[in-house]
N, CA, C and O of each residue as an XYZ file, in Angstrom:
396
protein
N     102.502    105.686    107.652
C     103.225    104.447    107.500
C     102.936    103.557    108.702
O     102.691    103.953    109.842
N     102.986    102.603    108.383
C     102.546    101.097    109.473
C     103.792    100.808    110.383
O     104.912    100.523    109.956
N     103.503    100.900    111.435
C     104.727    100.735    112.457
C     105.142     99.479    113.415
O     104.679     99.323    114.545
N     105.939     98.744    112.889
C     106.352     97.407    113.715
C     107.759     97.248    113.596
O     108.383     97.890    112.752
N     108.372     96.361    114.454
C     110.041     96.013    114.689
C     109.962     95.087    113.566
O     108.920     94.973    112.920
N     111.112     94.357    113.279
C     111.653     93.718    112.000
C     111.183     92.301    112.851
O     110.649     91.471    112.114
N     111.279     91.981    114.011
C     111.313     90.564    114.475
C     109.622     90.560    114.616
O     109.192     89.440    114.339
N     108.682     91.404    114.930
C     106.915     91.336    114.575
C     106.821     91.072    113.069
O     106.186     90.114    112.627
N     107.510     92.000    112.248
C     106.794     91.298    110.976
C     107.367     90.056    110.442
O     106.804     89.383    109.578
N     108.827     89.683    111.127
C     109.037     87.983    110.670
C     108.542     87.296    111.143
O     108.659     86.140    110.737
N     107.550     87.622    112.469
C     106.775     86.259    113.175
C     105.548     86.785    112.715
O     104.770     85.894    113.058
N     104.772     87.782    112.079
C     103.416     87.760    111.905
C     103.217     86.915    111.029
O     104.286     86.450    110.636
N     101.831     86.244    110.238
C     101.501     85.706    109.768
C     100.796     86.315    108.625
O      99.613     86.439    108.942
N     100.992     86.700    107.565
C     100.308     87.127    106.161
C      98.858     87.774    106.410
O      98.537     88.940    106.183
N      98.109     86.812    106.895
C      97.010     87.138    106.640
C      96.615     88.083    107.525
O      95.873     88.988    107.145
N      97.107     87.997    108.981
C      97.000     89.081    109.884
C      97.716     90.099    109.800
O      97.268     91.079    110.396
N      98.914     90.260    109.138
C      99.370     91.572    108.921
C      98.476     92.478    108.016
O      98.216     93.649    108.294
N      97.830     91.526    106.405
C      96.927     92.682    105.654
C      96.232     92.768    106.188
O      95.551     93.549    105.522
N      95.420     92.479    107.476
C      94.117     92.300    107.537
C      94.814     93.530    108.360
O      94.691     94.537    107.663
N      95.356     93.769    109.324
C      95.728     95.066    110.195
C      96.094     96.257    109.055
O      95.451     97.269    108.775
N      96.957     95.920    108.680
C      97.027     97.068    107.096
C      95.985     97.605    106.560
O      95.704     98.802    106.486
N      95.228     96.414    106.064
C      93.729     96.616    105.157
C      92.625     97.850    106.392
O      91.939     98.819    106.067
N      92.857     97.305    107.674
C      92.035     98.216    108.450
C      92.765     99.783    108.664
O      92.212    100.800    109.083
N      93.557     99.685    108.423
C      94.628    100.772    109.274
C      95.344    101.693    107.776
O      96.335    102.422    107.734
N      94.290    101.252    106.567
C      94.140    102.021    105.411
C      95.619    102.457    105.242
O      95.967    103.557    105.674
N      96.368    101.755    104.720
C      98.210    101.514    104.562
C      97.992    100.803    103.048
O      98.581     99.739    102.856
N      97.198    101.339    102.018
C      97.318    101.164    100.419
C      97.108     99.873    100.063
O      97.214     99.388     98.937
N      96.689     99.140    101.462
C      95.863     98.029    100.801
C      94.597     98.038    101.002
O      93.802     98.598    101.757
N      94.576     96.936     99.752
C      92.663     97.241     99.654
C      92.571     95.317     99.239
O      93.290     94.322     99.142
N      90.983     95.817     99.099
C      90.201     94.271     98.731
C      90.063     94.176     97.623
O      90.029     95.226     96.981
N      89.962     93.253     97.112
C      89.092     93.033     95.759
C      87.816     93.410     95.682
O      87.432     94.265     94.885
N      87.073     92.815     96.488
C      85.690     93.443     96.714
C      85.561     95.452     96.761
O      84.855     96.223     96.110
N      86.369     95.638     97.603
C      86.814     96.983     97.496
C      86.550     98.023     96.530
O      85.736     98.918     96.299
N      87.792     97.408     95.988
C      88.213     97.861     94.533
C      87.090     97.637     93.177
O      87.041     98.223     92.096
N      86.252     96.552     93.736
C      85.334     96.251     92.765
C      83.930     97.553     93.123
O      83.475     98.396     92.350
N      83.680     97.365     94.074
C      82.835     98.578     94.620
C      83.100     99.535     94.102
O      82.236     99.980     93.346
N      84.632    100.453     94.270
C      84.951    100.960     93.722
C      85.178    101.812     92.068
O      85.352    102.973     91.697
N      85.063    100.556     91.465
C      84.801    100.361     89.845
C      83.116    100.760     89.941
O      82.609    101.442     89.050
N      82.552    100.416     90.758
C      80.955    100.571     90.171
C      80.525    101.917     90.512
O      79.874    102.779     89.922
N      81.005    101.844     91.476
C      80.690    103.941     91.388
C      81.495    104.661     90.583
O      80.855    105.668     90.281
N      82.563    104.683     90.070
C      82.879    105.551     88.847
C      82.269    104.740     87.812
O      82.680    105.303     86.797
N      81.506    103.718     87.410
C      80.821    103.331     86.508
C      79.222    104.193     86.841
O      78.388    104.241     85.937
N      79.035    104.617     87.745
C      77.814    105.100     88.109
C      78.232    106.579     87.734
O      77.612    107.441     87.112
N      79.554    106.592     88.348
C      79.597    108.473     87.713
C      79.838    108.795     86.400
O      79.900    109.973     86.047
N      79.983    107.865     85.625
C      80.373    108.065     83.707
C      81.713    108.262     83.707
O      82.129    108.980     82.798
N      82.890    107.614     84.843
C      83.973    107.747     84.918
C      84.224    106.268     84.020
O      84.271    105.226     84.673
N      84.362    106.220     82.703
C      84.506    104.754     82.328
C      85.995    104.635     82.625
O      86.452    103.602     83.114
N      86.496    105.332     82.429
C      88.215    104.922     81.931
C      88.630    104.592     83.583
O      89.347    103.600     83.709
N      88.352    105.134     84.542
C      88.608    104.850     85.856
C      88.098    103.247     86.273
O      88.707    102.393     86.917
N      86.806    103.200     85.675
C      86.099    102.025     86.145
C      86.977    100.941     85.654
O      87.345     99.957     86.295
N      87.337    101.331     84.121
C      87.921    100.021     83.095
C      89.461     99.696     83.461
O      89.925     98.570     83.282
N      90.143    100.662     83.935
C      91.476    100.492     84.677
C      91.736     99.948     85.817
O      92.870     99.506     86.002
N      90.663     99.850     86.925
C      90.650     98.723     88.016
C      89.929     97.646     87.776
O      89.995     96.547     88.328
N      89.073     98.094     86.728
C      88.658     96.434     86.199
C      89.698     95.679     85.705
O      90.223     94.758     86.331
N      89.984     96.007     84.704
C      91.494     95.260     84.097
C      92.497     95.135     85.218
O      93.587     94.667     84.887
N      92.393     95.343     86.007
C      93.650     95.053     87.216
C      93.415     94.108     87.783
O      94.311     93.368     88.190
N      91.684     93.783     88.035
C      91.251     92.913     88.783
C      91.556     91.514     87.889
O      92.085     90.432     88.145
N      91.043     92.019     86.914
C      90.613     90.750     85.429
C      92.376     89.921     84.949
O      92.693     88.772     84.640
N      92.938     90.864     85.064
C      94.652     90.491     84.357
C      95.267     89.757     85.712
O      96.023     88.797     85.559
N      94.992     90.138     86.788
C      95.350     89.329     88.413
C      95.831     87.697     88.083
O      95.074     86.751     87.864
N      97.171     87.689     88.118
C      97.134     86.015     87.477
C      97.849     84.913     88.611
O      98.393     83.809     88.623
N      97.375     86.225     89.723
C      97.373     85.111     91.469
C      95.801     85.067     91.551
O      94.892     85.679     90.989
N      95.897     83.897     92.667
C      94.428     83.856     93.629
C      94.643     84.557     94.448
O      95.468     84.021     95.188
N      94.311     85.750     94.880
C      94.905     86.645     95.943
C      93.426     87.562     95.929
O      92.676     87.656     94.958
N      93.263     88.094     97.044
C      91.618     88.709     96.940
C      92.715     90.419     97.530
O      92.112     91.478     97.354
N      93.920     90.504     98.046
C      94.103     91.741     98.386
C      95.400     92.224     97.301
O      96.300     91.682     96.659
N      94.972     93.316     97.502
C      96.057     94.397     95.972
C      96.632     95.604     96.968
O      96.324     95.748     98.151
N      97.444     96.342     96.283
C      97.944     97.546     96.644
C      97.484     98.345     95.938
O      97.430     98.104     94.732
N      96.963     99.660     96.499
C      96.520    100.738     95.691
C      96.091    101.871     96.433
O      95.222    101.843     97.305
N      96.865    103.080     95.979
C      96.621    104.509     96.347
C      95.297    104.871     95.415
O      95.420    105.039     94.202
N      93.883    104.987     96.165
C      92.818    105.769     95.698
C      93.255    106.838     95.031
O      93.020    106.970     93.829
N      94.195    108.052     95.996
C      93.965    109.175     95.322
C      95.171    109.144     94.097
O      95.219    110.205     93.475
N      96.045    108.213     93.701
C      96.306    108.149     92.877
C      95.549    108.094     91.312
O      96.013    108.604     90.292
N      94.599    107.531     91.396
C      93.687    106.967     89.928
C      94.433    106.379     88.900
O      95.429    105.691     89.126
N      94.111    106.555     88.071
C      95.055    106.033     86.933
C      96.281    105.961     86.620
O      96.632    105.193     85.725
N      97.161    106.731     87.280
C      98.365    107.336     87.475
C      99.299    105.929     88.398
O     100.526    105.823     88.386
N      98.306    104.946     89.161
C      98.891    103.688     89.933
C      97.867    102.569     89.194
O      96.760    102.763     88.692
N      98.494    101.572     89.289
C      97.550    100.335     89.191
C      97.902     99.145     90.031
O      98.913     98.531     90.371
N      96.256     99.087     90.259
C      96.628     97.907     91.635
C      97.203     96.969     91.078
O      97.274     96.655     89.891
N      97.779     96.352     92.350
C      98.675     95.378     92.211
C      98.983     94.146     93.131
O      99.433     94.434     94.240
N      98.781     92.605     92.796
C      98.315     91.673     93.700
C      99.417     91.831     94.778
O     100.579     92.167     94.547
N      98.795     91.492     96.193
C      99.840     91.256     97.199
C      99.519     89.506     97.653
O      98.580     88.872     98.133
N     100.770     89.256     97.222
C     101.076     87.493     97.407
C     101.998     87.083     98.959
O     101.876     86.263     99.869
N     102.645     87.846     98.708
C     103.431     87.773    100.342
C     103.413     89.193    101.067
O     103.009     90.276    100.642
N     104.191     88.721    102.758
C     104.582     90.081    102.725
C     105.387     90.844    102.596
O     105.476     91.922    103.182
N     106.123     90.378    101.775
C     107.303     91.242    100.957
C     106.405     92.289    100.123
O     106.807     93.446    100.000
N     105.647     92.030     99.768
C     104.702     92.740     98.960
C     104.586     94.165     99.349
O     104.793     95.133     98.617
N     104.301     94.170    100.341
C     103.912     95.542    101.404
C     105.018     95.755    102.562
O     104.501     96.368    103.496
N     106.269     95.470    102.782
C     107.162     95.856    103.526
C     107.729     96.658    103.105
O     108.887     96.483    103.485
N     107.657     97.708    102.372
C     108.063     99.131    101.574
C     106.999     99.891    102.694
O     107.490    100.947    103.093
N     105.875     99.640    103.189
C     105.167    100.467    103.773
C     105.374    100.379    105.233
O     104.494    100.849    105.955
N     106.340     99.879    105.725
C     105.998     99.685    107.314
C     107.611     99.901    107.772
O     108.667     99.379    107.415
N     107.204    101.065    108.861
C     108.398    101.707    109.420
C     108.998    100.985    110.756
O     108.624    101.146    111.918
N     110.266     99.957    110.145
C     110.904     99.204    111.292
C     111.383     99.983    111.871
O     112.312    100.504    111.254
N     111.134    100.556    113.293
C     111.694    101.477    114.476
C     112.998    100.685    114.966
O     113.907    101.210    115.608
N     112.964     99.603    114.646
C     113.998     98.720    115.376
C     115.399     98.991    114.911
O     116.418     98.949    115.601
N     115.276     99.322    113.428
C     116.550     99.433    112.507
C     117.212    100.869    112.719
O     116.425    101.706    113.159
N     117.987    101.128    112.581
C     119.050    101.896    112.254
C     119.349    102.480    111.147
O     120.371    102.063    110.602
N     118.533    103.686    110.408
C     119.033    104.706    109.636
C     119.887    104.807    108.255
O     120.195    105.908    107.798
């Protein structure tokens, strides 16, 4: 889990929080990613894998290039656009708070 106080993630700025997330592999991913992704289980004869993050990408009805998604989940999760960061504050452990 991603670790910051409650008053860092109300002053960070969106794009620098996924971009620290996105590096620090906290279930977000890229589009590009995820598209990569699709082409190697299209390379392994995994269609149904390929066609389930395709359609995630394709049904996306933000402009948003980053999603949420557990790899080792597969089919079992489907990505999902991240528009704010409410989006991803389920993943990040405020030390600041109280129990």
């Amino acid at each position: 889990m991603f670790t910051m106080t409650r008053a860092e993630f109300e002053e960070i700025e969106f794009d620098e929080l996924i971009e620290l997330m996105y590096e620090n592999s906290y279930d977000v991913t890229s589009e590009e990613t995820l598209k990569s992704f699709a082409m190697d289980k299209l390379q392994d004869d995994d269609f149904g894998m390929a066609l389930h993050i395709i359609n995630a990408i394709y049904e996306n009805p933000y402009d948003t290039e980053w999603y949420r998604y557990d790899y080792s989940m597969g089919t079992l999760q489907t990505p999902s656009p991240i528009t704010d960061k409410e989006d991803v504050e389920d993943l990040i452990d405020f030390g600041d708070e109280d129990d």
